[in-house]
N, C-alpha and C positions, 0 to 999 in steps of 0.2 A: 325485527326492526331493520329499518333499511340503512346505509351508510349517509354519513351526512352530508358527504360531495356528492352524491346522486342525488335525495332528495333537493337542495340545493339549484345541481343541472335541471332537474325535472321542473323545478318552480318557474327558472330563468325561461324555460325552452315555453311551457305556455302560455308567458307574460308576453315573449317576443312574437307567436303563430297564433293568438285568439284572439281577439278583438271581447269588450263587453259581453255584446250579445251572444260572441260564437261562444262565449265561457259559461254563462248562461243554459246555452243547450248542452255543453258537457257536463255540468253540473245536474242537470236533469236526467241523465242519461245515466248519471250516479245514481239515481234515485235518492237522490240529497235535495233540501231542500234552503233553493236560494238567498232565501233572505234571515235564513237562521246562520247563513254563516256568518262569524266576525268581520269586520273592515268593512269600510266605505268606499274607498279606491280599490279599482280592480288587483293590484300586486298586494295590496293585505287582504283579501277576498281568499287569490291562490294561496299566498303561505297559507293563512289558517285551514283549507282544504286540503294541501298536501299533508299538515301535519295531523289530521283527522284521521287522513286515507293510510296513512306512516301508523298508529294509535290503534287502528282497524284490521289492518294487516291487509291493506286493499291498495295497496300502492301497484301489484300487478295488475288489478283490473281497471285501474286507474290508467294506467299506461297502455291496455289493448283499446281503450274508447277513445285516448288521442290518438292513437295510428288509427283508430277508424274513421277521423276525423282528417287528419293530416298524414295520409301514406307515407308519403317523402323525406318527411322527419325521422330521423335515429333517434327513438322512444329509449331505448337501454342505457348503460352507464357507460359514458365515454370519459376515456382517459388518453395524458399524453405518455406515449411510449420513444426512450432512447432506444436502439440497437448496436449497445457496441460491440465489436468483432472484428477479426484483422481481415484486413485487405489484402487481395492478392492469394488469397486460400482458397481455394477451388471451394469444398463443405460448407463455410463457413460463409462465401459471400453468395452461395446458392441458397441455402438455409433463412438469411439474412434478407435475399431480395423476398422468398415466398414467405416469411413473417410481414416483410412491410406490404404486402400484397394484403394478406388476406384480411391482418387485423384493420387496414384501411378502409376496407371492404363491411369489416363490419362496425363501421362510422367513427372506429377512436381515428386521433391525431400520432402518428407515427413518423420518428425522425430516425435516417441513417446515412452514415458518410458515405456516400455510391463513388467516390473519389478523392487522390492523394490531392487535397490541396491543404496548403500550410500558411496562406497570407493569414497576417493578424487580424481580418475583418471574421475569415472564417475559423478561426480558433476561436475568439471570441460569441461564434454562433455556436461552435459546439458546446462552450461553456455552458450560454446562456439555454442554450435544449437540453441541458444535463440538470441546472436547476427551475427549468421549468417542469421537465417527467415528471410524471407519477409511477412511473416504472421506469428502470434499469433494464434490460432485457440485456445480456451478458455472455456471449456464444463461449464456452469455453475448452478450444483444441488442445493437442498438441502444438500447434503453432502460435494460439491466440495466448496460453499461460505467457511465455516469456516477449508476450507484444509491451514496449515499455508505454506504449498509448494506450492501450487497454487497461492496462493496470491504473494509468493517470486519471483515464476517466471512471476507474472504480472509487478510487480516493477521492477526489471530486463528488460523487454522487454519496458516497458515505461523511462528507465534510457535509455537504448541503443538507440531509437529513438530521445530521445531529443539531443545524439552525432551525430546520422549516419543518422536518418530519417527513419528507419526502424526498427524492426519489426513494422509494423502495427497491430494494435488490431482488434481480429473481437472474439466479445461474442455471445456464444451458449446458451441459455434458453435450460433447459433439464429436460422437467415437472416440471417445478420450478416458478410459479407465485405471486412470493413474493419480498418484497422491498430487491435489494441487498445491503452487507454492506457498509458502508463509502469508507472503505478500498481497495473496488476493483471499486464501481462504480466512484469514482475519477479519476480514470484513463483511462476508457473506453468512447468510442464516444456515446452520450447519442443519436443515432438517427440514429444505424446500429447494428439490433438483429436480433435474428435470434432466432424460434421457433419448438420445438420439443417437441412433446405432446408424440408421441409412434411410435414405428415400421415401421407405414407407409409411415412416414415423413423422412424417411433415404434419400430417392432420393431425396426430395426436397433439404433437408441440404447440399449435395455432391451439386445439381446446384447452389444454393444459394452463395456459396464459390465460385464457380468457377466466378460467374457474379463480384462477389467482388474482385476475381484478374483483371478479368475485366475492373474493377472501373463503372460495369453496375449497381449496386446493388441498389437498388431504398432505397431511408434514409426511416425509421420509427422508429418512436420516440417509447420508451418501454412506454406502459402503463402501468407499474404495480413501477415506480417511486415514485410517491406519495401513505401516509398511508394509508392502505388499510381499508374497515370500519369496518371490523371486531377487528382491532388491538384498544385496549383498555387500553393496561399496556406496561410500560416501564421497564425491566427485569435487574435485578442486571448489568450485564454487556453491557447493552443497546441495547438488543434484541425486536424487536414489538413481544407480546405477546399480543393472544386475553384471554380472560375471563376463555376459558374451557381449558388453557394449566396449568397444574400443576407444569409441570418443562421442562424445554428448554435443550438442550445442549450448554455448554460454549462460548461465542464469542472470538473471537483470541483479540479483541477490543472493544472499547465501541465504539458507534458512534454517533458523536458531532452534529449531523443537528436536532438529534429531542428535544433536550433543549426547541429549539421554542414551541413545541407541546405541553409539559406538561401544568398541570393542571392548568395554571392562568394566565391571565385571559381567561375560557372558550376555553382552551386550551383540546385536542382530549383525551390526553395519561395523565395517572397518573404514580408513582414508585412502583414500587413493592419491597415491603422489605422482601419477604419472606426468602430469602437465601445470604442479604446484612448482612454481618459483621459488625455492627457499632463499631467502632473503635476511642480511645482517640482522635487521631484527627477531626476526624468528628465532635464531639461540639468543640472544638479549633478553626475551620475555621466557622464553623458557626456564635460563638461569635465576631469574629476577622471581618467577612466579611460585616457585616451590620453597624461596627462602622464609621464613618466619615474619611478618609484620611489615610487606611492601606495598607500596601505591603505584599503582604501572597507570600512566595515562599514552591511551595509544591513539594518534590522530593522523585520520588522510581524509583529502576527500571522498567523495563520494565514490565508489565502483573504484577504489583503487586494490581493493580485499583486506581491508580494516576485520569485517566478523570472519572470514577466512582463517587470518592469520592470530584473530584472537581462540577460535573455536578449537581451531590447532596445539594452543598454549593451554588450553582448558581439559583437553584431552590429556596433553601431557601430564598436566597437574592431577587427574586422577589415577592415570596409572603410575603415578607417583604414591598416592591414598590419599589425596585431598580431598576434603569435601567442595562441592562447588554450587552456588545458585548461581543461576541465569535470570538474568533483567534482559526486555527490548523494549527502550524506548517506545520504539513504533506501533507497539502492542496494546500499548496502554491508554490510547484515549486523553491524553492528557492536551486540554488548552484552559483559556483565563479563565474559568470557572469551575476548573479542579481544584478544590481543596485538600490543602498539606495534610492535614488529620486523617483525612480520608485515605490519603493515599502511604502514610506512614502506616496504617493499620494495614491496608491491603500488603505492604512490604513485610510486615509482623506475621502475618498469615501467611505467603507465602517462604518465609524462611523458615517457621515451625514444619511445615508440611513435607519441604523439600527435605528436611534432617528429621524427618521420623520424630518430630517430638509432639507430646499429648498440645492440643491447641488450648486447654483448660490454664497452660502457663502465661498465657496472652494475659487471659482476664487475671488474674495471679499478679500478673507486672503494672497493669494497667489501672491509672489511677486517673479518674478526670478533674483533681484536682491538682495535676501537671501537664503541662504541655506536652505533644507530642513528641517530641524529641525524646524528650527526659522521659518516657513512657518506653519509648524504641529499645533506648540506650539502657535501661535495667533491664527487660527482656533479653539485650542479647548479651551484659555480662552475667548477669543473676542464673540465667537458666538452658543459656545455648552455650557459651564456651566453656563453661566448667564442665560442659559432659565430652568435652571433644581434645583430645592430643592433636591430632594433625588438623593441617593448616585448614581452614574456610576461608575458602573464596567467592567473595561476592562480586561478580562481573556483571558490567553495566553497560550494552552495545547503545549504541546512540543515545548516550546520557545527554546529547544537547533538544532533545525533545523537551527538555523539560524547559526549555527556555518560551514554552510556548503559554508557562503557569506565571501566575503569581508569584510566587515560594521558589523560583530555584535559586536563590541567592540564601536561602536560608535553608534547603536542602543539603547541597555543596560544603554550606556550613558545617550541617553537623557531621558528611563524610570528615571533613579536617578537622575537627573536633576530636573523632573516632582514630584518626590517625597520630593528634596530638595525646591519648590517653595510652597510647605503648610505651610513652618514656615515663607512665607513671606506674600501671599495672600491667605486668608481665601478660595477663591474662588474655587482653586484647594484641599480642602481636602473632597469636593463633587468628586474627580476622587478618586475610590479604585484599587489598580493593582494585577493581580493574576499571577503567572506565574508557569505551571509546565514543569518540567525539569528532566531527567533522569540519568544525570550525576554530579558531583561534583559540587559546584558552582566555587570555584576558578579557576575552568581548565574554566568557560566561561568565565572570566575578573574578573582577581585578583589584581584591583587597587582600588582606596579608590571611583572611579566611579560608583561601581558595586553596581547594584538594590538587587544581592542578598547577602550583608552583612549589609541590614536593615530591620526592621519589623519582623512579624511570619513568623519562620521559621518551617514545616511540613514535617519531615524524617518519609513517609510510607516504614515499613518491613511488610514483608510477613506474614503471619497467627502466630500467635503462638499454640500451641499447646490447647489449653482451646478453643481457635476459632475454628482448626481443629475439636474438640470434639463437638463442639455445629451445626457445618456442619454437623456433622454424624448424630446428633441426629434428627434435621432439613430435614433431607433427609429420615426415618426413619428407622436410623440406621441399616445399611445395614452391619456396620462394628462392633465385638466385641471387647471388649477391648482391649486386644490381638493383636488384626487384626488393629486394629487403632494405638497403638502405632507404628506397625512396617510400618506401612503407611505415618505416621508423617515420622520415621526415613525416609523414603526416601524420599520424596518430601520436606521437611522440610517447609511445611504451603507456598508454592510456589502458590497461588491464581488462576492462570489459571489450570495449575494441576491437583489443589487438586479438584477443583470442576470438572472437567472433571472424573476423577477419582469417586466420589460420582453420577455423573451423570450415566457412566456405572455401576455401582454398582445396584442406584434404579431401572434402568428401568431392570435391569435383564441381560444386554448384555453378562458382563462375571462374573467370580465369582472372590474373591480377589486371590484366588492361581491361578487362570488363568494369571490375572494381573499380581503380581507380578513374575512369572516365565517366561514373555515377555515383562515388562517393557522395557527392556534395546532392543531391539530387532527393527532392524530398519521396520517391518512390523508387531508391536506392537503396545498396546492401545498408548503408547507416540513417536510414530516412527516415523508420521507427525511432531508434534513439533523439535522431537530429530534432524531429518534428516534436518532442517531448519536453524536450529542453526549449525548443523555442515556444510551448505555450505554456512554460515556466516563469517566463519574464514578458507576454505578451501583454499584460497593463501595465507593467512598470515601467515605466518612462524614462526613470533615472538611471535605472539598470541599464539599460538599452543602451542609454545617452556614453552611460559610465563606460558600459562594453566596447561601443564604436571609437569612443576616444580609446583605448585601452589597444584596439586594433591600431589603428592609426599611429598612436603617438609609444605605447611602451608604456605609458604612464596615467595615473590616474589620481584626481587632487580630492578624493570622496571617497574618504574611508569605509565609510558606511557600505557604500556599495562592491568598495573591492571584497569585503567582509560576506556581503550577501552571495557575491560571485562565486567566490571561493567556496563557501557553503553549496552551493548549486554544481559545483566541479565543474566551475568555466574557467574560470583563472587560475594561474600561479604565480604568486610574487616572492622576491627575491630582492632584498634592500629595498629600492625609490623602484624597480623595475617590476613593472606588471606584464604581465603576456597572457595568451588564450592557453588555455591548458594543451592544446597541438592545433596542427595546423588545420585538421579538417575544420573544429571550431569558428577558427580567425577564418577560413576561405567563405564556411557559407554565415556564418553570421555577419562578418562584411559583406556581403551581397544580401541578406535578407534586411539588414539596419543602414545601407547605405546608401 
């Protein structure tokens, strides 16, 4: 049987290029007989003939008698294809331009960004070619992994899919045989890749795409998922680092799978502290987190190293003997149509699995004639803390995804619930809860329910200036006095940034007055990030409106949106006073909003 967007194309394509009569003679030429087919208008005539020829298994011969008819026509299955891949990559935009060559060539619709432009008409065209694809086509480098646009438009086309069903993912390996990030391998089919080592493999890649509009494409699994054995070190911002790398470039994210890994027990990966900023909170969560029966909520914006400093504390806590599960938000799939039951069962499952207990105690706890909650909550005193002396920790990185459900107000709940039941049984102050969060706490549940109006609480800000200075030094001072205060001024200790920034620095890339005389510049060292963030807020009106006041004035009378901002890691407020999170921020979003 044939795909039902093909048959479909095929119907539309001979209703538009035959006239009556010329359908007439193709239908003869079927050896079909005209007036036995169904309908009386020529487009119910076609449907019922293609869906005969679809029934017959004659949809190919179907389509050599219209190209004998009509040459010129693209008789095959055309589709729209996105191209995303970073710019500026030598492989990657050579790779890029001879994909949109060829598959144009053989009649699909192919879109790619052949240039840095960032005005919100052309954001908004990217969006819109992202949820019109039918394919994602996905170049995946060394340089394109920690592209922050690349990844936005993998979320994007994985957001559209989970409404319309398409775009499809289809990832390109492009000389790149290393564990890809968190952040992009979550979303892609872990058992449809595709391989490009050099030059010769162009034609392969062009067929390979085509079998996968096909839906011919034979599955293989990526071998290069699992730690490679050279990776040795775990990298400030949660990069596999082997032995002989001195210094990495920044990751957009840290990423939460290799906790397991670390060093204990006889665990692969150790941490590397070479260019980790130990920070007041770092012994705060340390002390806090191995005592018996604590709520640690730890919150920063975005890219300030919120899972950094939490995966740090987690670490410690096991070579401590704690036991520890891991929750990411991000991982999970969660918007308005997640159901709490659903997803308190999947939290039940994975807390049996993570502590080695038989999962026969689920169904044991679980009663459907109690709510979820009250199901959770016997499973974890009845048959997970009674087998454990030391502490369990349940760590929750971006707990405010859930604000994307129905239920997190009654999620949240029963965290403070669980927390309220330590001053009653001993039992539960073996459970310790972590949770980080990027936004306010009162905008997630501002009622006396809320988990995070008890226990430590951990406001991470960005670098201060003594940090920034000891980065510099660390890196081996690439930057002079001078050159460092006026560096600070701009990034203002912004942690993703700054050390990107330090990074082009040591390895020699550009010089600081190269930097700074293109920072702002959307095909600049920060033009990926810049250009990410601003098609973050490129339909919201409000935001925009809220930001430029915000530049302008210090202040802003829309809570709602200082709230959004903040979540976004554009702003920082402090009393009545709002500011751009640094000054790069406030220079081009004042000039892109003004």
């Amino acid at each position: 049987m044939t795909k039902t967007n093909y048959l479909i194309q095929l119907k539309e394509k001979i209703n538009d290029h035959f006239d009556y009569e010329e359908f007439r003679h193709l239908v003869f030429d079927l050896g079909v007989d005209f007036d036995n087919i169904p309908g009386r208008a020529k487009i119910d005539k076609i449907v019922s003939l293609v869906n005969r020829m679809n029934s017959d298994d004659r949809i190919s011969q179907l389509t050599q008698i219209c190209q004998k008819f009509r040459p010129k026509v693209v008789w095959t299955y055309q589709v729209k294809l996105f191209i995303a891949y970073k710019q500026n990559t030598l492989n990657d935009a050579n790779l890029a331009k001879i994909l949109y060559d060829s598959l144009n060539d053989k009649g699909h619709d192919v879109f790619y960004d052949q240039g840095l432009r960032a005005g919100e008409e052309w954001l908004d065209r990217i969006d819109a070619e992202i949820k019109a694809a039918d394919f994602l086509v996905v170049l995946l480098s060394t340089e394109s992994i920690d592209s922050e646009m690349v990844r936005s438009e993998i979320y994007r086309a994985k957001e559209y899919h989970t409404v319309q069903g398409k775009p499809q993912i289809l990832p390109i390996r492009v000389a790149f045989n290393g564990m890809l990030p968190y952040g992009i391998s979550a979303f892609l089919n872990p058992k449809q890749y595709i391989y490009w080592h050099s030059a010769n493999d162009n034609q392969k890649i062009v067929n390979s795409i085509l079998l996968a509009i096909n839906e011919k494409l034979p599955e293989k699994s990526d071998p290069f998922s699992q730690i490679p054995n050279t990776a040795t070190i775990l990298s400030v911002d949660g990069r596999l680092l082997s032995k002989n790398e001195l210094i990495s470039p920044p990751s957009p994210e840290f990423d939460p799978r290799l906790i397991k890994h670390l060093s204990i027990p006889g665990g692969a990966l150790s941490l590397s502290d070479k260019f980790y900023v130990e920070r007041e909170e770092d012994n705060k969560l340390r002390q806090e987190i191995v005592r018996r029966g604590t709520t640690i909520t730890i919150r920063a914006p975005r890219q300030t190293g919120k899972t950094s400093l939490l995966m740090r504390g987690l670490h410690y806590a096991r070579e401590k003997g704690a036991q520890v599960i891991f929750l990411d938000g991000q991982s999970l799939g969660l918007d308005e149509k997640s159901e709490m039951d659903t997803f308190l069962r999947s939290l039940a499952e994975l807390l049996v699995d993570e502590l080695r207990i038989d999962g026969l105690q689920i169904e044991k706890s679980w009663n459907d004639r109690l709510v979820a909650q009250k199901n959770l909550t016997n499973l974890i005193e009845d048959h997970i803390l009674s087998r454990f002396e030391e502490p369990i920790i349940l760590a929750f990185d971006e707990a405010d995804a859930l604000l994307e459900t129905r239920f997190y107000q009654h999620f949240f709940g029963l965290l403070r619930s669980w927390h309220n039941r330590r001053a009653m049984l001993s039992e539960w102050e073996k459970l310790n809860i972590v949770l980080v969060i990027s936004t306010e706490p009162y905008i997630l549940i501002d009622n006396i329910n809320s988990p995070f109006n008890v226990g430590l609480k951990l406001n991470l800000t960005d670098f201060s200036q003594a940090d920034f200075e000891l980065l510099n030094y660390q890196h081996g001072s690439p930057l002079n006095e001078a050159e460092s205060s006026q560096a600070f001024d701009l990034l203002n200790g912004q942690p993703y940034l700054t050390r990107k920034l330090l990074y082009l620095l040591a390895r020699n890339q550009l010089s600081w007055q190269e930097i700074e005389k293109k920072a702002t510049s959307d095909n600049g060292p920060f033009g990926d990030h810049l250009r990410r963030l601003n098609w973050g807020i490129r339909t919201q009106s409000i935001l925009q409106k809220a930001l430029l006041q915000i530049i302008s004035t210090g202040r802003c009378s829309n809570e709602d949106a200082i709230f959004r901002l903040q979540k976004a890691g554009l702003v920082i407020q402090n009393g009545d006073i709002v500011t751009c999170r640094c000054g790069l921020y406030a220079q081009y979003f004042g000039h892109k909003l003004g």
